[in-house]
Backbone bond lengths (Angstrom), bond angles and torsions (degrees), N, CA, C in turn:
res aa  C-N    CA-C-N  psi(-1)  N-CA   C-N-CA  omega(-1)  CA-C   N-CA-C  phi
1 X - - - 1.452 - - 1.524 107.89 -
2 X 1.222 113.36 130.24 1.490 114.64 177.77 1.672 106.18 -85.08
3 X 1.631 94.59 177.41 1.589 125.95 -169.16 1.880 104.69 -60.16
4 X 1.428 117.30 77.26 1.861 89.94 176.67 1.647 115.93 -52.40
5 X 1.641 83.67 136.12 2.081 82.50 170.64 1.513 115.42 -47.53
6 X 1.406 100.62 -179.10 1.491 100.94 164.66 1.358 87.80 -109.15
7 X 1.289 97.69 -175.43 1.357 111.82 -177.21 1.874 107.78 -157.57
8 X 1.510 117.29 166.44 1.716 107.26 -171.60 1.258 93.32 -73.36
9 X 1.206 123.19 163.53 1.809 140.45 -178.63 1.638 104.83 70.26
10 X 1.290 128.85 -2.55 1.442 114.82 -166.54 2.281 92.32 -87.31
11 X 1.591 90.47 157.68 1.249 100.86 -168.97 1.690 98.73 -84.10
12 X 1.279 124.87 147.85 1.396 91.11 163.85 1.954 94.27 -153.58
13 X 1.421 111.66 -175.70 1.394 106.35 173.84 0.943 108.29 -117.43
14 X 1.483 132.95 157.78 1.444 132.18 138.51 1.139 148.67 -76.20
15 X 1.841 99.98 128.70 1.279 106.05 -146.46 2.196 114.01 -109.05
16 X 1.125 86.24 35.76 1.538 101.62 157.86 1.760 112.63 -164.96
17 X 1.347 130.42 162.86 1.134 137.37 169.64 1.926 133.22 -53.73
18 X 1.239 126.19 132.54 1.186 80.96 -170.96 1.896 81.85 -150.03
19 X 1.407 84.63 109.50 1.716 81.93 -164.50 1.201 130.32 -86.20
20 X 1.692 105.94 -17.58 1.695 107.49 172.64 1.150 100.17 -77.63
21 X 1.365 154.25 -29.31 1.490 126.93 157.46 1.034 141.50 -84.84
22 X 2.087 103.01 27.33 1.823 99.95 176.94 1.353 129.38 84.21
23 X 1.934 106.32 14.95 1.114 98.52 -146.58 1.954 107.31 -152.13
24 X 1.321 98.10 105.08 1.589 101.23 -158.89 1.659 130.98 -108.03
25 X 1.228 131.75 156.11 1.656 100.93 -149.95 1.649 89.52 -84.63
26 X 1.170 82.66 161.73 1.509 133.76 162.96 1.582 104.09 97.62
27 X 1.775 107.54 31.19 1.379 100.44 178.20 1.322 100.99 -93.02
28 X 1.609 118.79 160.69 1.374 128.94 -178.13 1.553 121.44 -110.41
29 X 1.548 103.39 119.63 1.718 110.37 173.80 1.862 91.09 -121.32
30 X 1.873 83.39 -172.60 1.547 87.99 173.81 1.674 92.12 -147.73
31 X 1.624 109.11 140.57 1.312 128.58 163.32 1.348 96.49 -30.71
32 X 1.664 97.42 121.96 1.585 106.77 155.04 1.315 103.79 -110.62
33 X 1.037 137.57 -11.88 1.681 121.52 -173.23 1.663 109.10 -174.40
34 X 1.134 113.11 140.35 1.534 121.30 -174.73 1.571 96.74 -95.98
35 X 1.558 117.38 119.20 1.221 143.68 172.76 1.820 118.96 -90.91
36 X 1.495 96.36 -27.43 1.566 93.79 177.78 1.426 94.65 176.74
37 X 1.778 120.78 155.31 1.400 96.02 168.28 1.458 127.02 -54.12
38 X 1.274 98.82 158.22 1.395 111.73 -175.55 1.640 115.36 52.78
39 X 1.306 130.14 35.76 1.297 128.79 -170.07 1.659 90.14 -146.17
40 X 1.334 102.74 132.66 1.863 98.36 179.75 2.062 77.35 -143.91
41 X 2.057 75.65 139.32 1.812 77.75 151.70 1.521 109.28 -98.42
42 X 1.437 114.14 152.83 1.608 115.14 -163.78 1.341 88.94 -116.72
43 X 1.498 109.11 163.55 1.478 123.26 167.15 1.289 125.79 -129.73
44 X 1.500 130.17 106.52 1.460 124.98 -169.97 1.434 102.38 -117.05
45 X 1.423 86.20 122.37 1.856 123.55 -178.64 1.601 104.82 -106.69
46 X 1.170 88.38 124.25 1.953 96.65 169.08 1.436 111.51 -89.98
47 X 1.198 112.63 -173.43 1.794 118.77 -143.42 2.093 88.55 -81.65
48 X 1.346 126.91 -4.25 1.187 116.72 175.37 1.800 122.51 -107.60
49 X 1.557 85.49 24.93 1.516 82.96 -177.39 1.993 123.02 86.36
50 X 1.665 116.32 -1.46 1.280 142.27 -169.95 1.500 102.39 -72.54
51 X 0.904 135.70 133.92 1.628 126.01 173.97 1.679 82.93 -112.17
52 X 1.578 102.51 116.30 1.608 125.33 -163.45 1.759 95.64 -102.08
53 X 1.272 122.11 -8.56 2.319 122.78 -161.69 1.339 90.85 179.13
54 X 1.072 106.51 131.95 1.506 123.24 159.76 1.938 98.81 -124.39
55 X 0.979 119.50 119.89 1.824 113.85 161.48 1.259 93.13 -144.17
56 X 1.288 87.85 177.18 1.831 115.45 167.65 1.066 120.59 -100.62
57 X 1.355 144.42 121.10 1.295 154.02 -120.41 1.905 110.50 -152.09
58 X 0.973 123.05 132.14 1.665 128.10 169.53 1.434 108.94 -68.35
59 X 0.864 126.99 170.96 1.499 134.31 171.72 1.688 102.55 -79.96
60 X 1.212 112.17 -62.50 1.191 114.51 -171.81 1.733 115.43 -72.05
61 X 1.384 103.73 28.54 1.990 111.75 161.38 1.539 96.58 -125.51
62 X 1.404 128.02 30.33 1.272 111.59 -169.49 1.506 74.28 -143.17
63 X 1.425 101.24 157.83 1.580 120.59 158.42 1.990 103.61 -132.86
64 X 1.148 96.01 145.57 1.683 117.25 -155.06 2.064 83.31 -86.80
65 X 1.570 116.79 133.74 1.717 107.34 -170.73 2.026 76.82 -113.92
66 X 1.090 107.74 140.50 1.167 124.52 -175.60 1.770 97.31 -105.70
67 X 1.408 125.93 161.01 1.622 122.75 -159.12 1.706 94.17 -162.23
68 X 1.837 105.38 0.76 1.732 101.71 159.85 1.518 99.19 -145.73
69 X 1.205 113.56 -179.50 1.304 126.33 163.55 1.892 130.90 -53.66
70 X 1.324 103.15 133.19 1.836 79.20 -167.95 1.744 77.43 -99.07
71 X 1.565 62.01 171.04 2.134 92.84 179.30 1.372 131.06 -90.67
72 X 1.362 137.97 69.75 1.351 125.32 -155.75 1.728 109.28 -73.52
73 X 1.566 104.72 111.52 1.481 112.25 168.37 1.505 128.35 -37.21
């Protein structure tokens, strides 16, 4: 099974550390906006609704969090 894209609105985590901005993997934002392929700006909100990081992010520092079952063709 291959890599699903991301896409804007998809939830996803981060999937390496990133400490000068406070910011460590497996925390969760969601694509706010497609900047270029494979480039999403992300948005990480804490449990009160706070948007805590906004950056721009590669695809390949993100892992895509799935919330149903995928479909193997």
């Amino acid at each position: 099974m291959g890599r699903e894209p991301i896409k804007l609105l998809d939830v996803v985590a981060l999937n390496e550390d990133l400490p000068k901005r406070g910011l460590w993997r497996g925390q969760v934002g969601t694509t706010v906006e497609v900047l270029a392929p494979d480039v999403f700006e992300v948005e990480f909100v804490d449990n009160d609704g706070r948007t805590y990081a906004t950056l721009a992010l590669k695809s390949d520092q993100l892992l895509l969090l799935r919330h149903q079952p995928v479909e193997v063709a």
